[in-house]
ROMARGU-192814 format. One record per residue (C-alpha): residue number from 1; residue in three letters; x, y, z. Coordinates in Angstrom, 3 decimals, always signed. Example, Ala and Ser with C-alpha at 12.3 -4.5 7.8 and 13.67 -1.06 7.14 Angstrom:
% ROMARGU-192814
num_residu_x_y_z
1_Ala_+12.300_-4.500_+7.800
2_Ser_+13.670_-1.060_+7.140
This chain:
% ROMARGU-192814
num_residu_x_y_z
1_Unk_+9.688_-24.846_+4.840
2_Unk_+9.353_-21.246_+6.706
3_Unk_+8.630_-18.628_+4.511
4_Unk_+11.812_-16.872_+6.161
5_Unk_+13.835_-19.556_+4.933
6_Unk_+13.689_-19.249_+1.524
7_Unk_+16.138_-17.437_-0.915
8_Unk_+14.661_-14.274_-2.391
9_Unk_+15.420_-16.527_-5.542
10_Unk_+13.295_-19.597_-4.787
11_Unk_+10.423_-17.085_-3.493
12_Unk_+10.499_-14.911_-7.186
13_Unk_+10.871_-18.101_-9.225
14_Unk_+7.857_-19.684_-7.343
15_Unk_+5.432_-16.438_-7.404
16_Unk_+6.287_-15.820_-10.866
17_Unk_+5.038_-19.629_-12.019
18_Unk_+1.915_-19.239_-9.130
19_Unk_+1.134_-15.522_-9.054
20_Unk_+2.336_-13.880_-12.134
21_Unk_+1.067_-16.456_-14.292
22_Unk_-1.859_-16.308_-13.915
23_Unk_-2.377_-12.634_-13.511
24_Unk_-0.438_-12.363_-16.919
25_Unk_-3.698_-14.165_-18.395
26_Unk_-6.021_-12.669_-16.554
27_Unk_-4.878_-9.064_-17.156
28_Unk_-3.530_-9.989_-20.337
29_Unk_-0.052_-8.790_-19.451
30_Unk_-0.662_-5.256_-19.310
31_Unk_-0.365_-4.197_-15.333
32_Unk_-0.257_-0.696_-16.995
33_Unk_-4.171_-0.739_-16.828
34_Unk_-4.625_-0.911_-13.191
35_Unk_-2.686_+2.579_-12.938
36_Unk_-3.406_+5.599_-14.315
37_Unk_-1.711_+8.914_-14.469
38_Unk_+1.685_+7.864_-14.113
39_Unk_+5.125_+7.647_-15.878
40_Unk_+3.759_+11.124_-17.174
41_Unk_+4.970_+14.592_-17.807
42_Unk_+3.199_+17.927_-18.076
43_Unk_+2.016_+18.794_-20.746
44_Unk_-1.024_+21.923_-20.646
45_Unk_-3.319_+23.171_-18.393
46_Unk_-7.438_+23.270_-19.676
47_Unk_-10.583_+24.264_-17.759
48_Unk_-11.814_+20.808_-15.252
49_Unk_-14.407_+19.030_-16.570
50_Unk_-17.034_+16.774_-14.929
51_Unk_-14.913_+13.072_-16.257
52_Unk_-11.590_+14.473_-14.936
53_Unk_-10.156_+13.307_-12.363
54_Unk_-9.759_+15.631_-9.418
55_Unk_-6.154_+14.474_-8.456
56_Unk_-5.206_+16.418_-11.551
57_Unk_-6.968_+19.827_-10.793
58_Unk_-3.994_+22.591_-10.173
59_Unk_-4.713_+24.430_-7.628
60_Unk_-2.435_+26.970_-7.783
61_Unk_-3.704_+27.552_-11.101
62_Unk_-7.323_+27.228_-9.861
63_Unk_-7.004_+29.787_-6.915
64_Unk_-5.564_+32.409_-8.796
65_Unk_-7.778_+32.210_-11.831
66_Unk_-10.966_+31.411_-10.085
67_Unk_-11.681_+28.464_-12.470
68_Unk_-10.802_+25.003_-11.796
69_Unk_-7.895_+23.838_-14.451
70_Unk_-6.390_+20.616_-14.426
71_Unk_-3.171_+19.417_-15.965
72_Unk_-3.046_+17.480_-18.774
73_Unk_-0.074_+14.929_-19.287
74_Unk_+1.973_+13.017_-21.741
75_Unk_+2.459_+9.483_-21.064
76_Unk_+6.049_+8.123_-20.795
77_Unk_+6.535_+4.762_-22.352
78_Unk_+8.255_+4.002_-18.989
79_Unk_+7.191_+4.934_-15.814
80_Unk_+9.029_+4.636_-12.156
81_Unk_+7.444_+2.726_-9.181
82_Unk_+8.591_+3.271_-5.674
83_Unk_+7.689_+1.291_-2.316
84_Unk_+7.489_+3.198_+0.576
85_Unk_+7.782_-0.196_+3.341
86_Unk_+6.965_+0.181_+6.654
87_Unk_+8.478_-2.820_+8.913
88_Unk_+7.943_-1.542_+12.097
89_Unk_+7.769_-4.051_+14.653
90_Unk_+3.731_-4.406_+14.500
91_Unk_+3.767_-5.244_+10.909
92_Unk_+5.959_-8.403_+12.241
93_Unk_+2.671_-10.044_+13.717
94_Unk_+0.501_-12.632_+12.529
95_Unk_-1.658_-14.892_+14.294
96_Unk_-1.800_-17.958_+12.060
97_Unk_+1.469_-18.777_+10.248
98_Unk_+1.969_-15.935_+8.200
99_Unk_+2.620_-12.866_+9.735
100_Unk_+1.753_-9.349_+7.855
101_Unk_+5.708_-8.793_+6.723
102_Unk_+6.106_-11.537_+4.467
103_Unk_+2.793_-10.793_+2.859
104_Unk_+4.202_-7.329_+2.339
105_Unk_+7.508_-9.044_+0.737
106_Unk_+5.317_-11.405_-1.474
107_Unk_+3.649_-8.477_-2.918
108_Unk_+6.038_-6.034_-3.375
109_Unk_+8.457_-9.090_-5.412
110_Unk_+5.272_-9.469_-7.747
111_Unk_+4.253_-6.004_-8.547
112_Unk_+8.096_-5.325_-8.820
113_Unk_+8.627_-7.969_-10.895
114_Unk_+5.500_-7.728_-13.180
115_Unk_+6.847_-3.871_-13.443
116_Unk_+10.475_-4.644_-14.027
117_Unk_+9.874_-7.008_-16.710
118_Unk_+8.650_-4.307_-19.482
119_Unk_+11.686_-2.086_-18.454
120_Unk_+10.687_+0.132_-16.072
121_Unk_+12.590_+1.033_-12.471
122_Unk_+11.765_+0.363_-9.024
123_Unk_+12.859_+1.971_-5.989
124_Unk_+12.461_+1.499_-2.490
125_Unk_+12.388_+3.279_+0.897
126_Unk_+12.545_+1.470_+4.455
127_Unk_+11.213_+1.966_+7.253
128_Unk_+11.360_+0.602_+11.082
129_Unk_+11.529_+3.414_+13.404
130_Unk_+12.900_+5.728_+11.544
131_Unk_+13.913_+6.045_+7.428
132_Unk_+17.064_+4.105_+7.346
133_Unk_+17.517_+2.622_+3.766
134_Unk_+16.997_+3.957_+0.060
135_Unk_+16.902_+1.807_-2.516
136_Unk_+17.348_+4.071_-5.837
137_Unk_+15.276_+3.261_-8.930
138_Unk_+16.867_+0.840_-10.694
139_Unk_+15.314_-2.005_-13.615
140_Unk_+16.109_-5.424_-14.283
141_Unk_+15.229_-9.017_-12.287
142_Unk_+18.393_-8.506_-10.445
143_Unk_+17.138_-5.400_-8.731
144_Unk_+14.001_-6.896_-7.609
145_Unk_+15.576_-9.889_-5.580
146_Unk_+17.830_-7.595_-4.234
147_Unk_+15.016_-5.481_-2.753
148_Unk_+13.329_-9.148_-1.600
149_Unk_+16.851_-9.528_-0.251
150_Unk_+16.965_-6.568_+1.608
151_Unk_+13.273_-7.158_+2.956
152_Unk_+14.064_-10.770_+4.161
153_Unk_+17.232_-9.919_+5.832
154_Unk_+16.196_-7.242_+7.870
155_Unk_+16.120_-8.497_+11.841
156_Unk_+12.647_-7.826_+13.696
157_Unk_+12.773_-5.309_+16.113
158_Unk_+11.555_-6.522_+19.998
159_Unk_+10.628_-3.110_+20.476
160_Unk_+10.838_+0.508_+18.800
161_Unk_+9.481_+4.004_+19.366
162_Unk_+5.790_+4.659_+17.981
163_Unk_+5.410_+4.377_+14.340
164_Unk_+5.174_+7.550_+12.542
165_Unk_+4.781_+7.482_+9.379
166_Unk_+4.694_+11.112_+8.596
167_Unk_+8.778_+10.526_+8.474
168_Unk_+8.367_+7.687_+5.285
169_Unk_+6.411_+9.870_+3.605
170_Unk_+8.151_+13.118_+3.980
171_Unk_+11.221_+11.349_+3.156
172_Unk_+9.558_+9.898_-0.324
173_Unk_+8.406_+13.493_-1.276
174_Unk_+11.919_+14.499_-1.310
175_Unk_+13.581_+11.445_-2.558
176_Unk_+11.111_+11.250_-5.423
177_Unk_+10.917_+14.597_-7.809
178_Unk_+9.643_+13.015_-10.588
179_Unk_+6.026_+12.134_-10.760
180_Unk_+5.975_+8.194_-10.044
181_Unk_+3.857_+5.734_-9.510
182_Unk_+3.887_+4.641_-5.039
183_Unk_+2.723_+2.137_-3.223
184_Unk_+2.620_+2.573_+0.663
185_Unk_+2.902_-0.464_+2.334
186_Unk_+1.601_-0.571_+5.799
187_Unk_-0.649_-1.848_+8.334
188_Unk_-1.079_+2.084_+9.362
189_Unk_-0.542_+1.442_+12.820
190_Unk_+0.647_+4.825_+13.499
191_Unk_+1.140_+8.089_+15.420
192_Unk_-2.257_+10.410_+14.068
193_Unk_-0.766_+12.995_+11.365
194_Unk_-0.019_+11.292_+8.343
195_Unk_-2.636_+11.644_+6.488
196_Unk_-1.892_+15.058_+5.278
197_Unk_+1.749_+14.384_+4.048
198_Unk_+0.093_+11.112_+2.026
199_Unk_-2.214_+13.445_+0.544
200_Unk_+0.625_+16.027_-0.533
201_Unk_+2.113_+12.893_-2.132
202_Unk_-0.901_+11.611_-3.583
203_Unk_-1.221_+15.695_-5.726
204_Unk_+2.261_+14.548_-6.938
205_Unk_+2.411_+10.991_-7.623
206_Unk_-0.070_+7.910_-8.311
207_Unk_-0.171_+6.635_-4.625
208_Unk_-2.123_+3.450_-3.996
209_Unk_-1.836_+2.701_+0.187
210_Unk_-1.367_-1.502_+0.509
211_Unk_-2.838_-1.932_+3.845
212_Unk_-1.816_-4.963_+5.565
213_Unk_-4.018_-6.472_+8.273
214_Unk_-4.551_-9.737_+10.306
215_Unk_-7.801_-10.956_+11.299
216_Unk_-7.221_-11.244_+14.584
217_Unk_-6.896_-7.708_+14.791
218_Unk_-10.211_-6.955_+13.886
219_Unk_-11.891_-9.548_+16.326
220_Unk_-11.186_-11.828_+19.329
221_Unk_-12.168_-15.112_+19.461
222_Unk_-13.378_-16.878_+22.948
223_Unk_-9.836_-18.259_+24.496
224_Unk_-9.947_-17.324_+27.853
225_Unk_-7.305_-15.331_+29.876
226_Unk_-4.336_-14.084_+27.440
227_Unk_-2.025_-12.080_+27.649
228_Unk_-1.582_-9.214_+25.091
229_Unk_+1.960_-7.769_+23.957
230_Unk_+2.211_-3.902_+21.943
231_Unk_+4.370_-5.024_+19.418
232_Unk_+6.321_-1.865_+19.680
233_Unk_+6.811_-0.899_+23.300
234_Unk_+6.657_-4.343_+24.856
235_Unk_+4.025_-3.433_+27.015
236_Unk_+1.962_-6.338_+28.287
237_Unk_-1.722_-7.077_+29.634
238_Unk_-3.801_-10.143_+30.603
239_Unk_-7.044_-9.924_+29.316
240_Unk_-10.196_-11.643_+29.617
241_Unk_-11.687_-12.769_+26.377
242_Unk_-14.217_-15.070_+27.641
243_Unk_-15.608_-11.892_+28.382
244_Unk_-18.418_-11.044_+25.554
245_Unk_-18.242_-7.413_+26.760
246_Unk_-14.649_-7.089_+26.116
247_Unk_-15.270_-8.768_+22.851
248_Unk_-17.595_-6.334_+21.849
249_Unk_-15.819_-3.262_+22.855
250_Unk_-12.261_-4.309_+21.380
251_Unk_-14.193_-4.906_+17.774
252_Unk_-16.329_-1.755_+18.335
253_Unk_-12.867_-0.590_+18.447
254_Unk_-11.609_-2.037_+15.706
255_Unk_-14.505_-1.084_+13.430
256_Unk_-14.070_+2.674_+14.238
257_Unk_-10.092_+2.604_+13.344
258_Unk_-10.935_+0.675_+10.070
259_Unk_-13.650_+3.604_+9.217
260_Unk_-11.250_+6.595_+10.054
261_Unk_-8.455_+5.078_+8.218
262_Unk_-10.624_+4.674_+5.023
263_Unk_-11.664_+7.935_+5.163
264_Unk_-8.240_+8.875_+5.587
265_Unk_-7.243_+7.317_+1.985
266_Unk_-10.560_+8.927_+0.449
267_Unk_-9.990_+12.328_+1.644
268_Unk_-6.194_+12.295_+0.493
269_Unk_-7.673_+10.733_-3.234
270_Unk_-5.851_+7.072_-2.861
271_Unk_-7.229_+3.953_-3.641
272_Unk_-6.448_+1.509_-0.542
273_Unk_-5.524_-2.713_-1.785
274_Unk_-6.231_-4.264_+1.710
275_Unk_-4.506_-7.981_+2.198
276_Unk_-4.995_-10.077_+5.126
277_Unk_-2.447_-12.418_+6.570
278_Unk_-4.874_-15.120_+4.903
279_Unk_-5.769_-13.568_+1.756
280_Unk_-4.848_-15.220_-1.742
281_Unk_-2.611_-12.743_-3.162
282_Unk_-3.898_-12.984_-6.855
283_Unk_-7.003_-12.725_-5.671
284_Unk_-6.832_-9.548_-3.839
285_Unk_-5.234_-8.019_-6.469
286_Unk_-7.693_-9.270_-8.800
287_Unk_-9.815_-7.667_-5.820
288_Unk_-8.359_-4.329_-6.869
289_Unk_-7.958_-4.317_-10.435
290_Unk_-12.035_-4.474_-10.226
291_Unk_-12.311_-1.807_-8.127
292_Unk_-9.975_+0.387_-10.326
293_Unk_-12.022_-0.526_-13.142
294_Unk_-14.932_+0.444_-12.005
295_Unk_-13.786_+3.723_-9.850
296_Unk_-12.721_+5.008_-14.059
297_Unk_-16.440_+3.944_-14.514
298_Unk_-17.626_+6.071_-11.956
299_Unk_-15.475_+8.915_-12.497
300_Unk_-16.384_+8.692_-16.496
301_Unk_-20.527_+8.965_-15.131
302_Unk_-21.114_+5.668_-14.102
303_Unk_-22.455_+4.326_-10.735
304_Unk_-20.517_+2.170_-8.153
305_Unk_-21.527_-1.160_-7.138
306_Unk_-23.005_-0.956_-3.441
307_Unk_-20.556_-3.801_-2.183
308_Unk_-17.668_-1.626_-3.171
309_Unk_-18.740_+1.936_-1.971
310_Unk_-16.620_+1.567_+1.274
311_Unk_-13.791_-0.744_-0.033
C-alpha cells in the first residue's frame, strides 16, 4: 500500500511498534540526551570557559565587557519542540519509491511522538512557497497525528516560486519567544541567504537542520537521453547522461553544494541529521545520537573521530 494512503493513525501505530521501539531500548527512553540546552530558562551570566559551549556565549554581554560570558540556564522539566517543514515542491521528489516528503512526515511523527509522550508540546510551521500554516504548541498523541494529518493532506504543488527559506525562519523567530528546542526540515534547496537568519535562531533556540536528500541528486547513473524537470518552475531539459563528462561535472556539482551547505550549519553552530530517501530511519538517528555524543566529547576536551569530522 502507498505510503500516501495510509491514515496518519495506521502510520503512528506502525512507527511506534518499528521505530520507537526499538529506539526506546536503545536510548533507554530518554530522547532528552540527544539535546542539550533546551526547555531552559536564564539563569546567570559567568566568565566562558574552555568546556562551554559557544552557542551560549552572550555577546552583548561579551562586547561591552570585553570578556567572553556565557549564560547559564535552569532546566525546565518540560521543554517545547517546534518543526519548521519545508514542502516546497522539490522536497516532493524521489527517485525510487519514496520520495523526500514522506521521509520528512515519518520523522517528524517519531520525534513528535517520542517527545509528546513525557508531556511536552510540539508545534509546527509550514511551508510551500510561502509560510501558510501554524500549528501552536500543543501535547498529547492527538496533536501529533493531527500534525501527520496536516502533512499528508497537503496537495503537491506542480510548480511554485523559488524556495526561500529565509521567510520559515524569520517567521519561527517571531512565532517562537521562548527558547525551544527546532528542527528544520529541509532538503535546503533554496534561494542563497538563509543561513544568517538560521544562525540568529540557532543563538536563541536548540536548532538541529534535518536535511533531506535523494541519491540521485548527488549522482547520475548511465541511462541515456532524459529529460530533467526543476521541480519548482517546471522548466525542462534533455540531457545526455551517457555522457561521462556530464556525469562528472553534475556530481562535481553536487559535491560543492553538499560542502557549502555543511559549512553553512557549522558556521551558524547546528548539528545537521542528513536522511536519504533510502535511509533506515532508526538508523540515521542512531547515526546522530553518536555524533551528538561525541560532539559533548569534543567540546568537554576530547577528539573527534576522523569519519565524523565533516558529518
Amino acid at each position: 500500500m502507498s505510503e500516501w494512503a495510509q491514515t496518519p493513525e495506521a502510520i503512528l501505530r506502525r512507527l511506534e511498534w518499528t521505530v520507537l521501539r526499538r529506539l526506546d531500548g536503545l536510548l533507554y527512553g530518554d530522547y532528552r540526551t540527544l539535546f542539550r540546552g533546551f526547555g531552559i530558562d536564564l539563569a546567570d551570566l559567568r566568565e566562558y570557559q574552555h568546556h562551554d559551549d559557544v552557542r551560549h556565549i552572550d555577546w552583548n554581554v561579551t562586547a561591552r565587557l570585553q570578556t567572553p560570558y556565557v549564560r547559564v540556564y535552569n532546566e525546565e522539566r518540560e521543554l517545547t519542540a517546534w518543526f519548521l517543514l519545508d514542502l516546497s515542491p522539490s522536497v516532493d521528489f524521489g527517485s525510487q519509491k519514496v520520495k523526500k516528503r514522506a521521509v520528512a512526515t515519518e520523522l517528524v511523527a517519531v520525534l513528535a511522538r517520542a517527545f509528546s509522550r513525557h508531556g511536552n508540546r510540539i508545534g509546527a510551521l509550514f511551508y510551500g512557497g510561502s509560510v501558510d500554516t501554524v500549528i501552536p504548541a500543543r501535547t498529547g498523541r492527538r496533536h501529533v497525528l493531527h500534525i501527520v494529518h496536516k502533512m499528508l493532506s497537503r496537495p503537491e504543488l506542480a510548480r511554485s516560486a523559488a524556495t526561500d527559506l529565509q521567510q520559515l525562519l524569520h517567521s519561527a523567530y517571531q512565532v517562537m519567544p521562548r527558547r525551544s528546542l527546532v528542527f528544520v526540515v529541509s532538503d535546503f534547496i533554496s534561494l542563497p541567504g538563509w543561513e544568517k537568519p538560521l544562525a540568529q535562531l540557532a543563538r536563541r533556540h536548540e536548532v538541529v537542520a534535518v536535511r533531506l536528500y535523494d541519491r540521485l541528486e548527488m549522482e547520475l547513473p548511465d541511462l541515456g537521453l532524459v529529460v530533467m524537470q526543476d521541480a519548482e518552475t517546471g522548466d525542462q531539459v534533455v540531457v545526455d547522461t551517457h555522457d561521462r563528462r556530464f556525469r562528472k561535472r553534475f556530481a562535481a556539482v553536487a559535491e560543492r553544494r553538499e560542502a557549502d551547505v555543511r559549512a553553512s550549519f557549522r558556521k551558524a553552530g547546528v548539528d545537521a541529521l542528513e536522511l536519504a530517501t533510502d535511509d533506515n530511519l532508526t538508523d540515521a538517528i542512531l547515526r546522530f545520537a553518536d555524533l551528538r555524543k561525541r560532539r559533548s566529547q569534543l567540546a568537554a576536551g576530547g577528539s573527534l573521530p576522523q569519519h565524523l569530522e565533516q558529518a
